[in-house]
C-alpha angles and dihedrals in degrees: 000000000000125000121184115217115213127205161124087297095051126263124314125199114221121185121203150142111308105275133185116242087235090061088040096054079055092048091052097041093054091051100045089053097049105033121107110253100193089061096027095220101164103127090051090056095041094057092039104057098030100037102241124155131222103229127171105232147154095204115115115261119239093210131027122195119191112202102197091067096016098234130146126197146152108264110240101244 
């Protein structure tokens, strides 16, 4: 599975296990509220506790979070 994380930085590709979006909103919840906002690291986080990877791809995402609203969706393909 590959979700695309949107933000202030640019756009980063993540690859990881099949998830719901349902797992995935909790994921994200339970990152947003423990990372450290003074060094943003919470893709580090993210790939550290739930296991994702940062990969460089063209492949369509199946998810896309976008952290400035927190909002995840299915990109429309």
């Amino acid at each position: 599975m590959i979700i695309e994380i949107e933000y202030y930085k640019g756009e980063i590709s993540l690859f990881g296990k099949s998830q719901s979006i349902s797992e995935l909103k909790q994921q994200f919840k339970n990152i947003e509220s423990t990372y450290d906002k003074s060094t943003d690291n919470f893709i580090d986080l993210l790939c550290r506790t739930y296991q994702w990877t940062i990969i460089e791809t063209d492949e369509s995402p199946d998810f896309v979070y976008d952290r400035d609203t927190q909002n995840l969706y299915k990109p429309n393909l």
